[in-house]
Each structure stands twice: as structure tokens, then as C-alpha cells.
N, C-alpha and C positions, 0 to 999 in steps of 0.2 A: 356321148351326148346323153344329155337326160332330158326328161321332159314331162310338164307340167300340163294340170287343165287351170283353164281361167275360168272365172265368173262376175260377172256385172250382176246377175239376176234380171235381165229383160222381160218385160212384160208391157207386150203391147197389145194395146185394146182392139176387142172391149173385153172389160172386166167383168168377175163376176161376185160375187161374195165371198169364196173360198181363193180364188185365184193365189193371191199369193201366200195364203198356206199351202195350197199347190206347187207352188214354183217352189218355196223352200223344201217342201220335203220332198221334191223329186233330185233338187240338188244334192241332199244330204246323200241319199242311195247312189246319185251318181259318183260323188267323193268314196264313199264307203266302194260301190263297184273299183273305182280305178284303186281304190289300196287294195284291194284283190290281183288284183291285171298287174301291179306291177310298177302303177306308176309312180313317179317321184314328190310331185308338189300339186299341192291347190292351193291358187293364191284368188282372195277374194278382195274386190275393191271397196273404196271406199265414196261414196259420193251421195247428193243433200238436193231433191229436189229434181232431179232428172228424169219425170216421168218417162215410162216407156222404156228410156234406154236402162236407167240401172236403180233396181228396187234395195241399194244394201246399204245402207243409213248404219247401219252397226256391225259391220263383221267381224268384230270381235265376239259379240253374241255366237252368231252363226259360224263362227270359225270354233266356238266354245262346243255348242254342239257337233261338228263333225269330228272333234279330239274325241270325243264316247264311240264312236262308229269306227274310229279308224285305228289302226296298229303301228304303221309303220309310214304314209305318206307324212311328207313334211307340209306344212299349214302355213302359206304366207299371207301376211297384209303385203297388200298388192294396187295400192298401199293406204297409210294412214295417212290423211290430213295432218298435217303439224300447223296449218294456216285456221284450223278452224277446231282443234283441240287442246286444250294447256296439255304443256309436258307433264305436270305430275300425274294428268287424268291417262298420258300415254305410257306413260312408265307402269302405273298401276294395272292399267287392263293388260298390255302385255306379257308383263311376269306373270300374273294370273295365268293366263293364257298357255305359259309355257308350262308351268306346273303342272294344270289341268294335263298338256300335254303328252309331258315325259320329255318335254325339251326338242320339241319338233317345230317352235317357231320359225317364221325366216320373216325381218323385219324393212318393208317397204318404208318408204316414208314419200310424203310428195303434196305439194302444191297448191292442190285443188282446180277446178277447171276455168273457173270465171266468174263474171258477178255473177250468175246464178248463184252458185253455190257461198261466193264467200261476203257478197252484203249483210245478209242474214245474222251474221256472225260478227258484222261490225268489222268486217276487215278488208281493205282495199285493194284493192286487184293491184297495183301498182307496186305496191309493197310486198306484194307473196314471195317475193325468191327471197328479202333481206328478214322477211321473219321467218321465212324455214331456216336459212341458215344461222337463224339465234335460236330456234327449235329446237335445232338439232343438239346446240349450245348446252340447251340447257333440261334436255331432255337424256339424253346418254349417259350422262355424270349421277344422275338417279339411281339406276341400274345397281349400281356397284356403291359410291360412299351414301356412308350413314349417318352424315351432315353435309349437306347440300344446300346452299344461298345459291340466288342468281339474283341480278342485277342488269335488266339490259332495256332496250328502246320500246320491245312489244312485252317481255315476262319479267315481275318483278316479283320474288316469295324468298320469306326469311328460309334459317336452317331447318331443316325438316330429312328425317329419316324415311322414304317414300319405301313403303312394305306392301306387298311382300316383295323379296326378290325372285329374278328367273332361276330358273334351274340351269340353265345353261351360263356359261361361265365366259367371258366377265357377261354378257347378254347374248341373245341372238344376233345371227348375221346381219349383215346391214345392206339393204340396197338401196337408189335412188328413182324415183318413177324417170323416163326419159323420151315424153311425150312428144317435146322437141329433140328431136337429133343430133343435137352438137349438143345436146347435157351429158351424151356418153362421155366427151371427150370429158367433161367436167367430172363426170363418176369417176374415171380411172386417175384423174389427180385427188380427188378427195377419197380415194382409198375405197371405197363403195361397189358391192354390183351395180348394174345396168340393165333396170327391165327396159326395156324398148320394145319395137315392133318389129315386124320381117322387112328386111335389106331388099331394095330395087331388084338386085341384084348377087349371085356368089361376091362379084368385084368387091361392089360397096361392102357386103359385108365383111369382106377382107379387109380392106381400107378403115374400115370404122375398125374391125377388134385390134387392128392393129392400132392405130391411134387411142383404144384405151390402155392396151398394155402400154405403149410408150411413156405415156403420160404417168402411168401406174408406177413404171419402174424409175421412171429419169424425172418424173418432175411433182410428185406426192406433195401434194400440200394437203394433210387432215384438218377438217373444220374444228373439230377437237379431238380426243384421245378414246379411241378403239382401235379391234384388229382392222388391218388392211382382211378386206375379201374382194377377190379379184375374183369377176363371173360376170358373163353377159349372157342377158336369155333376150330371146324375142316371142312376140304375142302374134300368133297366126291363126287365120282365119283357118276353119278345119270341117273335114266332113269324108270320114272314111269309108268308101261303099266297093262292093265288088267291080263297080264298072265306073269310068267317067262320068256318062251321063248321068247314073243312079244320082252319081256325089253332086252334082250340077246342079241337079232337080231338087236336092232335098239340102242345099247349102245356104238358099237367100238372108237366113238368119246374119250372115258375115256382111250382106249389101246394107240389111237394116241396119249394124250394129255404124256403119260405115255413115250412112243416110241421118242418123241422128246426129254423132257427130262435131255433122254439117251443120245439121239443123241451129243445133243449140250454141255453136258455135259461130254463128250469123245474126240468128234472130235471139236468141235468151227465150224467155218463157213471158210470152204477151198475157195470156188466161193463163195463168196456174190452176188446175183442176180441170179443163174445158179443152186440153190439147188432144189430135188428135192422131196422133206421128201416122202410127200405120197406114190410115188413111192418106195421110199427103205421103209417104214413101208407095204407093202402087204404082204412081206414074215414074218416081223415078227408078222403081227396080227392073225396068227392063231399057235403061236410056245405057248408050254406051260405057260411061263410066260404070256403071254399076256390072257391064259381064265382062269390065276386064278387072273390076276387083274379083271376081269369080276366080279369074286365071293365075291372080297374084298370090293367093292362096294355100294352103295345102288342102286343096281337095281333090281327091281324085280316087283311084281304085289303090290297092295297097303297092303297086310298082310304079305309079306316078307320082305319088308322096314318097318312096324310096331313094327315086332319083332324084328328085328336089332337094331330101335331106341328105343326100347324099355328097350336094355342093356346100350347103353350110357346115355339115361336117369340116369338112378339109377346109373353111376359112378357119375352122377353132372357136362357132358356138356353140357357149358351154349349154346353153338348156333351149328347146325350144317347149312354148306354153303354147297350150291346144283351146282355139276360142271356140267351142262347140254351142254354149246356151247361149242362145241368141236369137232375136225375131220369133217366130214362130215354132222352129225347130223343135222338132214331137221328142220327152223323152225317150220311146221308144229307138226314137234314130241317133240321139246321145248316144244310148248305152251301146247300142249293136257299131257304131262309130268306135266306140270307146274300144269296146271289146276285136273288133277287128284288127284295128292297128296293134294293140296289144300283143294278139299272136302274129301278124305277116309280117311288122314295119320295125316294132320297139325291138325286137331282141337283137336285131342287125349291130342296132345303134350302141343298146348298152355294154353289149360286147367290146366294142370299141374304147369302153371310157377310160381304161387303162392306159389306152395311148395319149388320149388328152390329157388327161391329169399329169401324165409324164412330160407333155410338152411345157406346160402351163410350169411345170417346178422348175424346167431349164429356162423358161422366160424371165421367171421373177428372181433366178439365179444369175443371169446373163450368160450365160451360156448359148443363147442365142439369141442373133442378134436382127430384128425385126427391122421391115422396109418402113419407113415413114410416108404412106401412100396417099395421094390427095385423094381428097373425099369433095371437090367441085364438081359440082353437076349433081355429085348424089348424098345432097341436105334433105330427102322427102325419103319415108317410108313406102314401100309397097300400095299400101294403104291408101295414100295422102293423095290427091288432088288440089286445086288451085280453090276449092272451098275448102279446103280445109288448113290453116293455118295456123303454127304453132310457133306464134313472135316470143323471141332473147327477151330476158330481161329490162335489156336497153330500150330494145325498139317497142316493149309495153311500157314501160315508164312513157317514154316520149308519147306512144301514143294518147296516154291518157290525160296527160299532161295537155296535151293539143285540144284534146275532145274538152275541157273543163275549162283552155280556155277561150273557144268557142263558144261556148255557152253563157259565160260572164259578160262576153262581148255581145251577144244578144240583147243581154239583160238593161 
């Protein structure tokens, strides 16, 4: 198993004037610490507008700066907007990127979250899945030829030779964001990793990787032409301390990052400027939901995170990504977080990774031959509660379809 840190860049009020110079350059050091420690990846998001919960409007900048700090971790968008960026602008900053790096990209792509983010932009909630998937279209094919036209519904640009290229050959890996749950099954037929979040359960998570490999080996359908990269990580709440309750106490960052969410996923942003999360999440970080996301978690002392990883181990996830900045959470308890798991918990793991990589070659060999396990009853993340919802395709089409014509019908 390997395993990543995450970053949104939270910053919840109140502000100061330095603040988020603050918050950036304490992330930098914490990237630069875990390529010390050991660890594998930092994948940074991308999102427009989400006070409080995520300050990273450009991670390609900020992912530009940690390739100087770092050696050897791999740098992922985690991911990129394809709903609210042209492909050539994504093509171009990535290969940069990988350059800059020494070829240590690893390439998200995804969505975006809702009309917060994607009106702004001129682009319809409605339509988000069928323009990433001409995104993707027309975004990949950049990479590599040096006459590239497209032609389609949302990108129309003559031939053009987009430079520089990546260093990495034909491009970086490729993943899919998998905010919704059943987009895994959709990643392992489009040939894609699968960032997601942490499984109910070992079961579900068995259930789900097995229904990516299936799909992966017996029913591949590529939206256009890359490697197949078969990988699934999940995104877990984290908080490594000598004792339970240490990690308890010094974890709420993972109920705020939970609490917005919600938040922004209900209401959108009423006052843009005038929001005040923090404040409305005190009453709910001590309501039930909020201490059994505490439990779903990986927080705990370094032999309670052992055992946990212990179970998704044996389903066959390939990375778990560590959600440590978040809410209030003092660097101070990052890094000593950081560094703790590094020596009790991570070398268990990467010891191991031999064996998965060995499984994983006789999967996509067939050599072995996987259960096809239902995954009813566990469509929701760890994570997820009944505020929080992450609708198909279909059932956003329809719904906004319904809301728009609702509203003519007013009129």
C-alpha cells in the first residue's frame, strides 16, 4: 500500500492579513517534510470560490512550487477542472509541470462541485459529466501529436502544436475524481485510477475494488486513447497521535472539512465575502454525526490506524491519501501526525507493496479470477451522511431540468 497526503487548503475564519501566506507556506514544508518521511504522493485540489473550505484556485502554481522543495514525492492534481478550464490551458500547465518536475506528475481530472463553482464560468451544472468527457477528448491527444484539431459540442480549436510537452511518456497517469461512488465502477471501465474516499466498510471496499478491476479487465471501454492505469486510492480523514483520545482531540479539522461539504452542498454561497462556516459548524461539531465521522476516520494512536489499514490492505487498496490540513488543525500537529505515522504505521505497509503489485499483474492477466460482489446498501462513503449528496449524472440532469422548469412555470 502506499500512501498520499491531501490538501484543499482550509482556512477558516477569521482572517488575518498574512493568513493565507500562512497556510501556503506551511503546506509547502509539510509536502517537503513527508518527501523526507517517505511518503508517496501529494495531490492538491482544485476548486473557485469555496470560502473556508478550500483556498487552491491554482494548484498548478502551488504544486509548481513544491517540485523545488521536493525529490522524490509524486505531485498530483487531485484534480483538475476540465468543466471550467480549456484543454489547451490543461495540457500546457501540466507538461510544464511535469518538467519543472522530473516527471513526478500524476494527473486528476474532475467535474467541479456545483453552480458555485461552475456558473462563473459559464458552464451548467447539468452538462458537467458530457463536457468532461469531450475534455478529456480533447485534452489528452495534446500531450503527444503536434497537430491536434478538435471539433466538438463545448471545444472547438484549429490544428495547433500545444508545447511544451510532459516528460513523462506518452503523458502522466491518469485518474478520475470519484466523488460519487459508483464513478469507481465508471473509472475501471474507462481505464482510469479512482480517487475516492474511505469504504463504510473492509466489505464495501472489497465490493467496490473488485467491481473496478472487473470492469477494468472484461468491459474497458477508453473515452479516447492512453495507458490503461488500474489504482484506486481513497481520501481519509487522519490524525496520528500517541493515544486515541490525543487524535480525538486534535482531529475536528476532518468534521469541518465534512461540515462544509454539507454546507455548500445545500445552501451555495448566499453573501460571497460575508460567510462565516466556522462559526455556524461549532454547533454542529459536537452533534452525533460529527463524532461518528471522528470514528470513520483514520485517527487514532499508531496501532488503531494499523488495524484499520490493515483491513483495506487485504481488500487491494492501492493508496490510501492522509486528509490532515483541515479546520483549524495547528501545523505543529500536521507535521508531528506526519512524522509519527511515518515511523510506527507506513513501513508495515510499504513492505507489503510487493505483494499487491503481484496481485494486481495476475488480475489484469486473468489469472485470477475476481467475485463480482454487490455493492447495495454500500453506495455512500464513510464520510457521507443523508446531507450529503453526490447525484448520477441522470438524476442531475433531471433534477435541473425539474428546478428550470419550475421556475418558467412561475413566471
Amino acid at each position: 500500500m502506499k500512501f498520499g497526503i491531501f490538501y484543499e487548503h482550509q482556512l477558516p475564519r477569521p482572517w488575518h492579513e498574512r493568513s493565507e501566506y500562512q497556510l501556503l507556506q506551511e503546506s509547502l514544508q509539510q509536502i517537503e517534510l513527508a518527501d523526507a518521511l517517505g511518503y508517496d504522493y501529494a495531490w492538491e485540489v482544485e476548486h473557485h470560490f469555496l470560502e473556508e473550505y478550500s483556498h487552491s484556485s491554482a494548484p498548478e502554481v502551488f504544486l509548481g512550487a513544491a517540485s523545488q522543495r521536493t525529490q522524490h514525492i509524486r505531485l498530483g492534481h487531485g484534480v483538475i477542472q476540465l468543466t471550467t478550464n480549456h484543454p489547451i490551458r490543461v495540457a500546457e500547465k501540466v507538461s510544464t509541470l511535469d518538467l519543472l518536475s522530473g516527471g513526478r506528475v500524476e494527473l486528476g481530472l474532475g467535474e467541479a462541485q456545483g453552480p458555485v463553482e461552475l456558473h462563473p464560468f459559464g458552464t451548467r451544472v447539468r452538462t458537467k459529466r458530457d463536457r468532461w468527457i469531450e475534455g478529456v477528448k480533447a485534452t489528452i491527444p495534446l500531450f503527444t501529436q503536434h497537430a491536434f484539431e478538435f471539433h466538438g459540442e463545448f471545444y472547438d480549436f484549429p490544428a495547433r502544436n500545444v508545447i511544451p510537452k510532459p516528460l513523462q511518456k506518452p503523458h502522466p497517469p491518469l485518474w478520475v475524481a470519484c466523488s460519487n461512488i459508483d464513478t469507481i465502477a465508471d473509472a475501471g471501465r474507462w481505464g482510469m485510477g479512482a480517487l475516492g474516499f474511505q469504504f463504510v466498510s473492509p466489505q464495501a471496499a472489497r465490493a467496490w475494488v473488485n467491481k473496478y478491476y472487473l470492469n477494468l479487465t472484461q468491459h474497458l471501454d477508453k473515452i479516447t486513447d492512453y495507458p490503461t492505469h488500474a489504482n484506486i486510492a481513497m481520501v481519509s480523514g487522519f490524525m496520528c497521535c500517541e493515544t486515541d483520545a490525543e487524535a480525538l482531540a486534535k482531529a475536528s479539522g476532518w468534521t469541518f472539512f465534512i461540515f462544509c461539504l454539507s454546507h455548500y452542498g445545500r445552501h451555495g454561497i448566499a453573501a460571497p465575502g460575508e460567510s462565516d462556516l466556522w462559526k455556524l459548524y461549532q454547533d454542529w461539531r459536537y452533534t452525533e454525526k460529527a463524532q461518528q465521522a471522528l470514528v470513520s476516520g483514520l485517527i487514532g494512536s499508531p496501532e488503531t490506524i494499523r488495524q484499520k489499514l490493515r483491513q483495506f490492505a487485504d481488500a487491494h487498496v492501492d493508496q490510501v491519501i492522509l486528509l490532515n490540513q483541515a479546520g483549524a488543525n495547528t501545523h505543529d500537529d500536521i507535521c508531528a501526525s506526519l512524522e509519527l505515522f511515518a515511523t510506527e504505521v507506513m513501513p508495515e505497509f510499504h513492505a507489503c507493496q510487493g505483494d499487491q503489485e503481484a496481485w494486481k499483474a495476475a488480475v489484469l492477466a486473468g489469472e485470477i479470477e475476481l467475485q463480482d460482489l454487490s455493492v447495495e446498501g454500500m453506495r455512500r462513503y464513510a464520510h457521507q451522511n443523508e446531507d450529503i449528496v453526490r447525484l448520477s449524472p441522470e438524476e442531475l440532469k433531471a433534477k435541473m431540468a425539474a428546478k428550470e422548469a419550475a421556475a418558467n412555470a412561475a413566471e
